[in-house]
PDB file of N, CA, C and O in Angstrom:
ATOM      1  N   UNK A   1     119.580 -59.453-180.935  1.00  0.00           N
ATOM      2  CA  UNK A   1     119.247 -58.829-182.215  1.00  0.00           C
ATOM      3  C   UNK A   1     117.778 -58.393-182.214  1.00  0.00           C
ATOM      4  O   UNK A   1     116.843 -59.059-181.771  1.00  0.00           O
ATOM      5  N   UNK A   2     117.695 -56.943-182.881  1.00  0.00           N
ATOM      6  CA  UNK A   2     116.281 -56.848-182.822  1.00  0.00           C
ATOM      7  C   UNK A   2     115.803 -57.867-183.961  1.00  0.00           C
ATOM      8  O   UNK A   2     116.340 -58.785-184.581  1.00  0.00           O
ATOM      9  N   UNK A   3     114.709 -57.351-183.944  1.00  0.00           N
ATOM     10  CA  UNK A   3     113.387 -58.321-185.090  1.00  0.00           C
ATOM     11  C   UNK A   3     113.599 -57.791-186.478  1.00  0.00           C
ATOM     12  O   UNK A   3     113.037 -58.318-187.438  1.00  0.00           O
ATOM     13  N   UNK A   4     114.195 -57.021-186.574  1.00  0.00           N
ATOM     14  CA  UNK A   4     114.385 -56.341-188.205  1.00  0.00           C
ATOM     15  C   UNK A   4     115.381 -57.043-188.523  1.00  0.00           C
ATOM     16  O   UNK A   4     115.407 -57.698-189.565  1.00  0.00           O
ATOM     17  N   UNK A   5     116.441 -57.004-187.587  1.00  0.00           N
ATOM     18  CA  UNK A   5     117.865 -57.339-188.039  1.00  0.00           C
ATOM     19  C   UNK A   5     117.721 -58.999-188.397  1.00  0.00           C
ATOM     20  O   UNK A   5     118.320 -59.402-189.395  1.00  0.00           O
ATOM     21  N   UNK A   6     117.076 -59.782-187.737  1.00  0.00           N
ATOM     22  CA  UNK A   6     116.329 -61.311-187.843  1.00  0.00           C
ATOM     23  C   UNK A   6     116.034 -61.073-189.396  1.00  0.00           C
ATOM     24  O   UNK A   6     116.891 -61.341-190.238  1.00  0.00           O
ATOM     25  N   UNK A   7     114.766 -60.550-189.738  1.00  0.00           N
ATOM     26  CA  UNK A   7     114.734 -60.666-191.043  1.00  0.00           C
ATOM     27  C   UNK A   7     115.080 -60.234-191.964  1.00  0.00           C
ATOM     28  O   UNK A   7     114.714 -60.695-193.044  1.00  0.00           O
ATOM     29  N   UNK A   8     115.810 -59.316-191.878  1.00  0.00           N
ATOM     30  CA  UNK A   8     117.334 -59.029-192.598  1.00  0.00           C
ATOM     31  C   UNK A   8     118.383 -60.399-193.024  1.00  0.00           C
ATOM     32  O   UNK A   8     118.653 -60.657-194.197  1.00  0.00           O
ATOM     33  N   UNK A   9     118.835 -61.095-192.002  1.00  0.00           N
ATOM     34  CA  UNK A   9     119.629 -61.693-191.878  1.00  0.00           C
ATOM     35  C   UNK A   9     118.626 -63.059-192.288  1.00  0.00           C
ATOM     36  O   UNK A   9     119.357 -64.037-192.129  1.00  0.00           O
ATOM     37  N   UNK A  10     117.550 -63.426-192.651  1.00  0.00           N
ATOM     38  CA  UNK A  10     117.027 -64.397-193.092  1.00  0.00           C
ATOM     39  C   UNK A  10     116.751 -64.124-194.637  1.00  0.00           C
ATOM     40  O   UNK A  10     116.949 -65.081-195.386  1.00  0.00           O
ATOM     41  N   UNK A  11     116.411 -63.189-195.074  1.00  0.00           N
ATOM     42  CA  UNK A  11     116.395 -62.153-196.047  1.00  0.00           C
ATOM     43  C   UNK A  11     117.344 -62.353-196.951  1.00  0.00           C
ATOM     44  O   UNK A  11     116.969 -62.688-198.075  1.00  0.00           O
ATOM     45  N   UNK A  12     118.803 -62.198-196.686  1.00  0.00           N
ATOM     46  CA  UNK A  12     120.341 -62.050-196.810  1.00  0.00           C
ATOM     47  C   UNK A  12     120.371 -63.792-197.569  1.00  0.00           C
ATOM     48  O   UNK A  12     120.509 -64.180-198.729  1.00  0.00           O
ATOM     49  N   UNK A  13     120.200 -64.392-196.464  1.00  0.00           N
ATOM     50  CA  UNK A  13     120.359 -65.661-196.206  1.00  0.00           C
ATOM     51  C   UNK A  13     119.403 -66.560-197.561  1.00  0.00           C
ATOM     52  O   UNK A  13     119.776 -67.574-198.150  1.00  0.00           O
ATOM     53  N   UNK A  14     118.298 -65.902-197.739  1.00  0.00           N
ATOM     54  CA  UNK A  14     117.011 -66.677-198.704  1.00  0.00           C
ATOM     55  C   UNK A  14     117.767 -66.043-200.560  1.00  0.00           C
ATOM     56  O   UNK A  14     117.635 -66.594-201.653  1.00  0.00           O
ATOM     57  N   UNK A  15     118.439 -64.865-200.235  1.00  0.00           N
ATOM     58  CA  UNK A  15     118.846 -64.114-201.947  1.00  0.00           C
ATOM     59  C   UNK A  15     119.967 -64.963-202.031  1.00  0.00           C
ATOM     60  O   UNK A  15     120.216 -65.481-203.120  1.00  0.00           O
ATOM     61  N   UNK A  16     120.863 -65.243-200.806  1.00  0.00           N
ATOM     62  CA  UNK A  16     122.443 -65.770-200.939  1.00  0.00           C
ATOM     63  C   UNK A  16     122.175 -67.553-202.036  1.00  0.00           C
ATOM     64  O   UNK A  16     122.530 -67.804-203.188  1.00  0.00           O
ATOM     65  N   UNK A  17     121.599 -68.227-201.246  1.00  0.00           N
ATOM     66  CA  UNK A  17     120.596 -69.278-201.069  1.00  0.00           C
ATOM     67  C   UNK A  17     120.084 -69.310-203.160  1.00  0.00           C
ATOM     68  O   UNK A  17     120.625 -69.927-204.077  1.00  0.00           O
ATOM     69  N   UNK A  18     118.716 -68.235-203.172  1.00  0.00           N
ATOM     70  CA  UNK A  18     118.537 -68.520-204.536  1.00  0.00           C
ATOM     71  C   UNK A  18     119.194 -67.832-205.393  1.00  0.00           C
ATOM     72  O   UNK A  18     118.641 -67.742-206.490  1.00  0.00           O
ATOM     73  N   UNK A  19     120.480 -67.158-205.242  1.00  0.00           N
ATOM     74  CA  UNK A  19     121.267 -66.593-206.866  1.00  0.00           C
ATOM     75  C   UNK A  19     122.320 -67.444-206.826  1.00  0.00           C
ATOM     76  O   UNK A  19     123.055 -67.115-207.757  1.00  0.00           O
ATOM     77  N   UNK A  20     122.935 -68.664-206.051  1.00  0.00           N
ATOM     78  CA  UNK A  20     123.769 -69.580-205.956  1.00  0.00           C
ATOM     79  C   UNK A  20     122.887 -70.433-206.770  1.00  0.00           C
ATOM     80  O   UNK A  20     123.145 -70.759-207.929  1.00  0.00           O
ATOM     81  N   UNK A  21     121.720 -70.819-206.044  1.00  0.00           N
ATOM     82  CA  UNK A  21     121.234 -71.887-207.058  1.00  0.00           C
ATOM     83  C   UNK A  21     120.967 -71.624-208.604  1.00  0.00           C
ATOM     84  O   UNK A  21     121.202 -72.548-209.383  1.00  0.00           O
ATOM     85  N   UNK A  22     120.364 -70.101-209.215  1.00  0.00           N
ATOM     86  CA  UNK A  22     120.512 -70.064-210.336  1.00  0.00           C
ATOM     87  C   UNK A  22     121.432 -69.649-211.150  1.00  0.00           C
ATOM     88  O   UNK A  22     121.137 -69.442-212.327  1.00  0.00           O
ATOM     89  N   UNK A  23     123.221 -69.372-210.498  1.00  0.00           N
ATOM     90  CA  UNK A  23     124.287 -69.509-210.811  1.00  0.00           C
ATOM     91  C   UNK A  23     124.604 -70.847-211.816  1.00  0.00           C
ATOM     92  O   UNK A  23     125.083 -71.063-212.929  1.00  0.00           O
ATOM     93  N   UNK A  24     123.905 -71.741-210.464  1.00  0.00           N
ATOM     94  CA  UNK A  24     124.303 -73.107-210.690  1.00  0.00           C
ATOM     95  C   UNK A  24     123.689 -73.766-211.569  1.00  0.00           C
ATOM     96  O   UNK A  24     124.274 -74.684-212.145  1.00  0.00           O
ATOM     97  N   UNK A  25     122.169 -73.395-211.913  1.00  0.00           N
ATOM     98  CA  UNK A  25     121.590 -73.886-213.140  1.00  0.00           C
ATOM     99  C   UNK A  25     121.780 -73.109-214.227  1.00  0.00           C
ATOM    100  O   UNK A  25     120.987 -73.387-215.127  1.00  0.00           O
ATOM    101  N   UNK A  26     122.431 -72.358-214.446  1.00  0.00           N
ATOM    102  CA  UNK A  26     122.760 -71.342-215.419  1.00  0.00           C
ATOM    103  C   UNK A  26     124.031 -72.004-216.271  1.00  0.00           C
ATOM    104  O   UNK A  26     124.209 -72.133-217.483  1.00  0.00           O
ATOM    105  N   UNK A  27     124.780 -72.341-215.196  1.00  0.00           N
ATOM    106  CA  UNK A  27     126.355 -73.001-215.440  1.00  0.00           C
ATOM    107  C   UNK A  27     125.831 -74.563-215.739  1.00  0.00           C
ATOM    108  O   UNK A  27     126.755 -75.356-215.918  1.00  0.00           O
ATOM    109  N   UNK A  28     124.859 -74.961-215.796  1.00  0.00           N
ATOM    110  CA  UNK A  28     124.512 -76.739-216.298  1.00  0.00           C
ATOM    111  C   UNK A  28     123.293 -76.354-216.430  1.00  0.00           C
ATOM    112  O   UNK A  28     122.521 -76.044-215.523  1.00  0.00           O
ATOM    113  N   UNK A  29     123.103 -76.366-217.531  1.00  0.00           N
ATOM    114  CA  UNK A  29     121.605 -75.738-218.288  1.00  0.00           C
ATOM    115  C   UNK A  29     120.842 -77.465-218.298  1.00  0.00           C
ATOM    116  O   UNK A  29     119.765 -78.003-218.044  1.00  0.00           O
ATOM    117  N   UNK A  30     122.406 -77.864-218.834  1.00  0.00           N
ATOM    118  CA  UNK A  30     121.667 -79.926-219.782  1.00  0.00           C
ATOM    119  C   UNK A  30     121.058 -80.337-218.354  1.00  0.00           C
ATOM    120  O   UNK A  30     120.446 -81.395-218.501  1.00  0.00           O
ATOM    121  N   UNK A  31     121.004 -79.885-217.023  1.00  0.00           N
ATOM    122  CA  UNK A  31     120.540 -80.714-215.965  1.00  0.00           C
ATOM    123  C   UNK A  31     118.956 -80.596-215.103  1.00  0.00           C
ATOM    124  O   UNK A  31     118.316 -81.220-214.257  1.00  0.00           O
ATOM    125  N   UNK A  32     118.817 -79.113-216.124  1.00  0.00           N
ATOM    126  CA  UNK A  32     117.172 -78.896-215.764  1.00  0.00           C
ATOM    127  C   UNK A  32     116.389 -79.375-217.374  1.00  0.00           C
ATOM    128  O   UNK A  32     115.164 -79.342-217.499  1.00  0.00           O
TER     129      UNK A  32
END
């Protein structure tokens, strides 16, 4: 893989990562 596609795919990986987590605090508000 080139070097773009790396941080692409870490990139991908860091948005997947934090809109799951504020899915998840969104859906249990009482836990933050």
């Amino acid at each position: 893989m080139t070097r773009g596609e790396t941080d692409m795919l870490l990139l991908g990986i860091t948005v997947l990562l934090l809109g799951g987590y504020l899915v998840y605090a969104l859906a249990h508000p009482e836990r933050f």
